[in-house]
N, C-alpha and C positions, 0 to 999 in steps of 0.2 A: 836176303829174306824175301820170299813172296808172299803176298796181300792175296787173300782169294776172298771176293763178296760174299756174304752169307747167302746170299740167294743161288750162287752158283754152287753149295751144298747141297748132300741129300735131303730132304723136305725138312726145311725149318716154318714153328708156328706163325700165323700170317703176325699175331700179338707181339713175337718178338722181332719180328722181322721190321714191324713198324717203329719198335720201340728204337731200333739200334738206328734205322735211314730214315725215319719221318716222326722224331718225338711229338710232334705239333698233335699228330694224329690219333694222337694215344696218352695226351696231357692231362683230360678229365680224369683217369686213372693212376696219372702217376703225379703227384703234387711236384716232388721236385727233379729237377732235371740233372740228370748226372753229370754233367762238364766237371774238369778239376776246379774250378772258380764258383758254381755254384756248392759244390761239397765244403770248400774252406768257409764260405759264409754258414752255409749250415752249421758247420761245425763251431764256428765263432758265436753261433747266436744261440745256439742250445742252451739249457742252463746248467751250471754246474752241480753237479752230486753235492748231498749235504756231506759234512766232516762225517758224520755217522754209517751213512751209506758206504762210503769210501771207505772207510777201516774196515767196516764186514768184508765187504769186495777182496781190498785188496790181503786178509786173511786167508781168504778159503784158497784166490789165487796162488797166491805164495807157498799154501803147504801142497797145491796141486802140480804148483812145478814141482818142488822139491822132491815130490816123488816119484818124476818123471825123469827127472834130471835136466829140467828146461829151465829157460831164462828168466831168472826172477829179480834180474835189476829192470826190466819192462814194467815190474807191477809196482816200483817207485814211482814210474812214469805218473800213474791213476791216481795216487796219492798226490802227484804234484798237481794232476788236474788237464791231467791226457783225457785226447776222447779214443773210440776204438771204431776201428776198421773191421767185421767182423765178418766172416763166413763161415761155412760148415757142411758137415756132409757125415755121413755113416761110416763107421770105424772100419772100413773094408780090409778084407787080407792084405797084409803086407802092402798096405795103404789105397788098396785098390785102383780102381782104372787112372788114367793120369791124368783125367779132368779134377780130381783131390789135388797133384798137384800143382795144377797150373792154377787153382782156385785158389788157392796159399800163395801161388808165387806175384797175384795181381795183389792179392790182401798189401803183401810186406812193402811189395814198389808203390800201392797205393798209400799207405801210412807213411811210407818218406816221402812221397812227393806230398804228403800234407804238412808234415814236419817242416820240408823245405820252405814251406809258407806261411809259417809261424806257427802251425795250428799240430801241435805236437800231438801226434798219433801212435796207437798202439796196435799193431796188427793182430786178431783177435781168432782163433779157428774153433768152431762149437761143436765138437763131436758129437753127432745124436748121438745120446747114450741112450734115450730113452725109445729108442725106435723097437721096435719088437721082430723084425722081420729080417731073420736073419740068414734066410737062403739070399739075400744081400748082398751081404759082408762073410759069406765063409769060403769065399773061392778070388781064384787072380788067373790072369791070362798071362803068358808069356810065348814070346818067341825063340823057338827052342833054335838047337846048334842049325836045322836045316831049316830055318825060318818058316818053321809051321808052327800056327797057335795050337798052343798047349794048355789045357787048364786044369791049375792043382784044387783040391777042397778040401778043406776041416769037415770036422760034423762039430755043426752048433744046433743039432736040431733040438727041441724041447717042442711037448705038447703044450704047453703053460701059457703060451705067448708073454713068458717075459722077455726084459728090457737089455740089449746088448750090454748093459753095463755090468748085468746081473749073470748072464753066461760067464761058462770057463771051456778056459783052451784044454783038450782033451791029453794024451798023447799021443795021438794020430799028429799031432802038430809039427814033431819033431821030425816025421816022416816023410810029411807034407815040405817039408823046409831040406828033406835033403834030396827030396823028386825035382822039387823045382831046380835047384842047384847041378842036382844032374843033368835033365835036359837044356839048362843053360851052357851056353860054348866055355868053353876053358880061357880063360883070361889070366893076367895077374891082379885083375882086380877079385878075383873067384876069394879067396881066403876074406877079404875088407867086407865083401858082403854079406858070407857068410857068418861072421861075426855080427854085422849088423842085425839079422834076419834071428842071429840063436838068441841072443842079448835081448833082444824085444820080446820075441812072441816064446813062452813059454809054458809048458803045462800047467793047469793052474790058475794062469793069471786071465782076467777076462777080458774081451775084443778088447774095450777103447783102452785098457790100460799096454796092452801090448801095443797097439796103435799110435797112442800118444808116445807111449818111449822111440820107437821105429821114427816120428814125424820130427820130435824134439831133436834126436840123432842127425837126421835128414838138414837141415834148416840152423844147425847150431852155427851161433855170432850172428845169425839173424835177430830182432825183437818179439820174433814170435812167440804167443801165451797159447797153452792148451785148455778147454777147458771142459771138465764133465758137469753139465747141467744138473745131474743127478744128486750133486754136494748138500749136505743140510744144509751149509750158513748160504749161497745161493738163492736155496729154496724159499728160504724165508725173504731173502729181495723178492722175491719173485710173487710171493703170494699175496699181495694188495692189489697186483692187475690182476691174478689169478680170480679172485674172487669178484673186481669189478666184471669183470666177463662174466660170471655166473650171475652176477646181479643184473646184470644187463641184457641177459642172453637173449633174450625175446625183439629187444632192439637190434641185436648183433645180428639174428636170423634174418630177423627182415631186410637189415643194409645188404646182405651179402646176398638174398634172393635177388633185388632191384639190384646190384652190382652185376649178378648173372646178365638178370636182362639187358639191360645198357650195353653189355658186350657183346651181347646177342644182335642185336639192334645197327651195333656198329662193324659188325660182319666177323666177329671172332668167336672159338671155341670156348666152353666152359670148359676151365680147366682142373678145378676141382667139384664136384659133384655138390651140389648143397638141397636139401629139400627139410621139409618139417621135421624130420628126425635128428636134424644136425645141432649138435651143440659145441661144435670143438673142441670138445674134452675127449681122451682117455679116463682112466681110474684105477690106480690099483688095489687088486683084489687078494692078497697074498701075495703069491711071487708072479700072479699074470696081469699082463694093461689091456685092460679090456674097453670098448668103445661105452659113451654111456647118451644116455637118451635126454633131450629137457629134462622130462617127468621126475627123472632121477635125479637130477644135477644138486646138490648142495655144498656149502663150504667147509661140513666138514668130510669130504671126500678127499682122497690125496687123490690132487687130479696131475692130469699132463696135458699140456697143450699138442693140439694136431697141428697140422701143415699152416694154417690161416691164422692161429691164435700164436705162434710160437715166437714168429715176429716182431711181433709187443711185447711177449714177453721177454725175449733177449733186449729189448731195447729198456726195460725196467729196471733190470740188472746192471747195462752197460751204459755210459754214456755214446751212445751210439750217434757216429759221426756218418758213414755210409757201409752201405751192407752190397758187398760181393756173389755174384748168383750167376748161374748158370740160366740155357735157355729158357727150363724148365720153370726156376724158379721167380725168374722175370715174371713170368706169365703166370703164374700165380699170384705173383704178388699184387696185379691187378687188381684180385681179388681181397688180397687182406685188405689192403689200404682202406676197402670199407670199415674193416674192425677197428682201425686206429679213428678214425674218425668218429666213429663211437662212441670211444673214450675219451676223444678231444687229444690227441696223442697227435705230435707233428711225424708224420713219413719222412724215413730216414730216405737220403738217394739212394738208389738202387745200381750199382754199376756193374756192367757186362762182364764175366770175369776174365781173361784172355783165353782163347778158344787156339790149340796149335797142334800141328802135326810135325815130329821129330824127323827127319829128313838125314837116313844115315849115309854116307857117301858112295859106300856099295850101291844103294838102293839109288842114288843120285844116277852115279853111271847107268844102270841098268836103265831107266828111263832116256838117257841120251841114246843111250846104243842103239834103242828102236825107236828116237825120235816121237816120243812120248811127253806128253804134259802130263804135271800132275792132277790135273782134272779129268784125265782118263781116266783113270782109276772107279771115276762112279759111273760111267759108262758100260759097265761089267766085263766080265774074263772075257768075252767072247769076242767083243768090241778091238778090247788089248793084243788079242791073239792073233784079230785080223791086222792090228798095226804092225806086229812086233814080222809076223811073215811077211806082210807087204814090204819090210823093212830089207829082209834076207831071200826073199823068192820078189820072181817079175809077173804078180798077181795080178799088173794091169791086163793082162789076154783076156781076165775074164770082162774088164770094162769093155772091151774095143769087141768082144764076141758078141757081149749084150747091145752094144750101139748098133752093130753090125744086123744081128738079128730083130731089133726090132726096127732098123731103117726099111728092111726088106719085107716086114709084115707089112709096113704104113702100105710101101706104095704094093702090095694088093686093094687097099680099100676102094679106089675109085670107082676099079674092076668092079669090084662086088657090089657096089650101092647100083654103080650102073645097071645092074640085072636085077637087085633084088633088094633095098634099105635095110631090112632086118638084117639080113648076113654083116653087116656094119658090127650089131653086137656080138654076134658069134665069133668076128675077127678079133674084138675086145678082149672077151674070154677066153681064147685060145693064146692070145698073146701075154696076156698076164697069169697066163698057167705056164707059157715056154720061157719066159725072163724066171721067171719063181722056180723052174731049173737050175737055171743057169746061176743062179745064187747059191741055189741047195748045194750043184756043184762045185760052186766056190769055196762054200762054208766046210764041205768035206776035205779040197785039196788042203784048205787052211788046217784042219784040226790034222789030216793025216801027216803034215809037215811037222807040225807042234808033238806031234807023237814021234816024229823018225826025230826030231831036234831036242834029244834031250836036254843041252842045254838051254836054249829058249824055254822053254818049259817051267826049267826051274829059274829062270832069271824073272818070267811073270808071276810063278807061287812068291816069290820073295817079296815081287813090289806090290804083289796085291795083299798079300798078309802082313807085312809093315804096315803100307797105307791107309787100306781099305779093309781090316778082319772084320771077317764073318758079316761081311757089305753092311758096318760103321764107320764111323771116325776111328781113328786110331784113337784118339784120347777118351773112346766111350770104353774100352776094351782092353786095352795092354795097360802092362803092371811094369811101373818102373824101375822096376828090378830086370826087363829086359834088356833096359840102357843101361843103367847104375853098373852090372857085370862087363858091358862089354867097353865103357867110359868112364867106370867108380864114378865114387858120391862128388868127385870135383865136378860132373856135370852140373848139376842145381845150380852153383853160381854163375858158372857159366850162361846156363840159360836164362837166370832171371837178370842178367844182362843185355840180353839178347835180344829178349824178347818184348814187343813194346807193349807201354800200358793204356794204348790206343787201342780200343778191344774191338773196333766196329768192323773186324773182315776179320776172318781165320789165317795165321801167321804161318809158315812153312817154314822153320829154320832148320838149316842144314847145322849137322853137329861130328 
């Protein structure tokens, strides 16, 4: 497995980048430090849920697996006095891009490795149910039979802006579920997925509940809990920070304006927007969640928390041991930590969630054969295509042309200063217009090559849309259902094997 530094990726936030290589730098915003030995102390010193809490809890869990068909000996765990490992993300197609789940797969290794050290853990995954935005979550990428991304879509649209929990699957779904299967290559694993894919998402049923059956499917004999936010018994954990936050909101606005600044100050981006309009709440209006103002704010609103409040609030609900997040959510969380402070609430750790690129073995070769890193790959098609020819043609002529031609420009210069200095720069410009030829003519043999070479051609579409789709990460953009068909669902253990829960470089595992 190759380690590739976060900074040798496409542009990561300067906040996250400090937070993973220089926590020192970026301490005043994050109280605790994510090592696995500062998380077990966390976790040991929290206080325990009262017996009351705990029974609500572990009620709504319990009937939430059962309807999922998830693991509901985990939510004895809670009862006995488990803490949780928690992440989350939006109910995406057919589990959407596969940072979902690689963000699950650090959750579960993170809760056993807290296990392993007394401090019995629950790995915990929080479906925005309550997210409204659902051009989101109605579409998935995949690599079709000729390794071009392909992307399927539902229609979730609604004028309403309700909550993905409240959407339904249309039956465009079923449609959707046999396009994708078509332009997936033919396997023996084609039948296992497709069972998995009709079993889940169905007409009818809405995002997170086809999501969570697809995840619990995914991950079974794992301790994984699903859960929809959106449950009454939940809600009611939830609404004493609920309302502290609207009681406090005016001090909440102001920590998180001076939280802006400070990271201003300290040379980072604002990464969620905060100004006097800000209250952190949603509210629902009927069947839409609409944003609401201070002015408006009261307790008896059914509110929802936003991006900065929501944090707290899962940690209200959960005894919350360390929380799982991607780059994004790092870097925000800069920002909540103001809100918990607020309410006198300790910040849970924050740990990096494993960040990896699946590495198929076709695609493996095809990088040897033109003596290719995988770090090419962000250096763009054009880049690749002068490697992959330099590989199979003797491209050096055009170096040894350009050496050539500009040794023989230099020595006119003497000549010419001797008669006249200015002609100096004239030789300048005339030489850096006759090399910028000799490239152009480079860059033409090369593409005209890659054109007579149809296979080259197609050996760089494959490693760049594996790798690099639509110039991201592979784990921002492909749907696990690319691998799942062409490796079935035994992959997942395999990789959460594989894969380490040392998250501070992006991991390449070949599979």
């Amino acid at each position: 497995m190759m380690r590739i530094p976060f900074g040798s990726l496409p542009p990561m936030s300067a906040l996250f980048l400090d937070y993973i290589n220089s926590w020192s730098r970026v301490r005043e915003f994050y109280p605790q430090e994510y090592s696995l030995e500062s998380i077990v102390s966390f976790a040991r010193e929290r206080p325990n849920l009262d017996r009351a809490h705990r029974e609500r809890l572990c009620t709504a869990l319990d009937a939430q697996q059962r309807q999922w068909g998830g693991n509901r000996s985990s939510v004895g765990k809670f009862e006995a006095g488990a803490v949780a490992v928690i992440c989350g993300q939006q109910p995406g197609l057919f589990t959407g891009p596969n940072y979902t789940i690689l963000k699950t797969i650090t959750a579960i290794k993170l809760a056993r490795a807290l296990s392993d050290r007394g401090a019995t853990a629950v790995p915990v995954f929080w479906i925005a149910a309550e997210d409204h935005d659902y051009q989101e979550i109605e579409w998935a990428a995949v690599l079709d039979r000729d390794s071009a991304v392909q992307q399927v879509r539902v229609d979730l649209s609604n004028p309403e802006s309700r909550p993905s929990a409240w959407l339904e699957l249309r039956d465009d779904v079923l449609d959707v579920i046999s396009t994708c299967l078509t332009r997936l290559p033919e396997s023996e694993f084609q039948s296992e997925i497709r069972d998995l894919l009709i079993s889940s998402y169905k007409p009818g049923m809405s995002p997170v509940d086809a999501f969570a059956r697809m995840m619990t499917k995914l991950f079974d004999g794992s301790d994984l809990i699903l859960v929809n936010p959106l449950d009454a018994g939940l809600g009611k954990l939830a609404m004493g920070t609920l309302h502290q936050v609207v009681q406090q909101n005016s001090e909440i606005r102001s920590a998180l304006l001076a939280r802006n600044v400070a990271l201003s100050k300290a040379g980072y981006h604002e990464q969620v927007k905060i100004d006097d309009d800000f209250s952190g709440f949603f509210a629902y209006r009927g069947k839409s969640r609409q944003p609401v103002r201070p002015e408006q704010l009261s307790t008896d609103l059914a509110l929802s928390p936003n991006v900065l409040v929501r944090p707290a609030v899962q940690d209200a609900i959960f005894p919350t041991a360390a929380y799982v997040g991607g780059p994004a959510e790092i870097a925000y969380f800069g920002q909540a930590a103001a809100v918990y402070e607020v309410l006198g609430r300790p910040v849970p750790p924050v740990v990096p969630r494993i960040s990896a690129t699946l590495l198929e073995a076709r695609v493996a070769r095809a990088l040897k054969k033109y003596d290719m890193e995988f770090t090419d790959v962000f250096r763009g098609r054009d880049f690749m295509r002068r490697q992959a020819v330099a590989k199979v043609q003797a491209v050096d002529i055009f170096d040894r042309a350009r050496d050539h031609i500009a040794s023989e420009l230099d020595s006119l210069r003497p000549a010419l200063s001797g008669v006249d200095s200015t002609l100096e720069g004239a030789l300048d410009t005339s030489r850096q217009k006759i090399l910028h030829q000799v490239e152009a003519l480079r860059t033409k043999f090369v593409n005209a090559e890659a054109r007579r070479n149809e296979t080259l051609e197609r050996h760089l579409e494959t490693i760049g849309n594996s790798l690099f789709p639509e110039k991201k990460l592979q784990e921002r953009v492909l749907n696990i259902t690319s691998f799942l068909v062409r490796y079935g669902i035994g992959l997942l253990p395999r990789l959460e094997e594989a894969l380490s829960l040392d998250s501070r470089a992006h991991q390449v595992v070949e599979i």
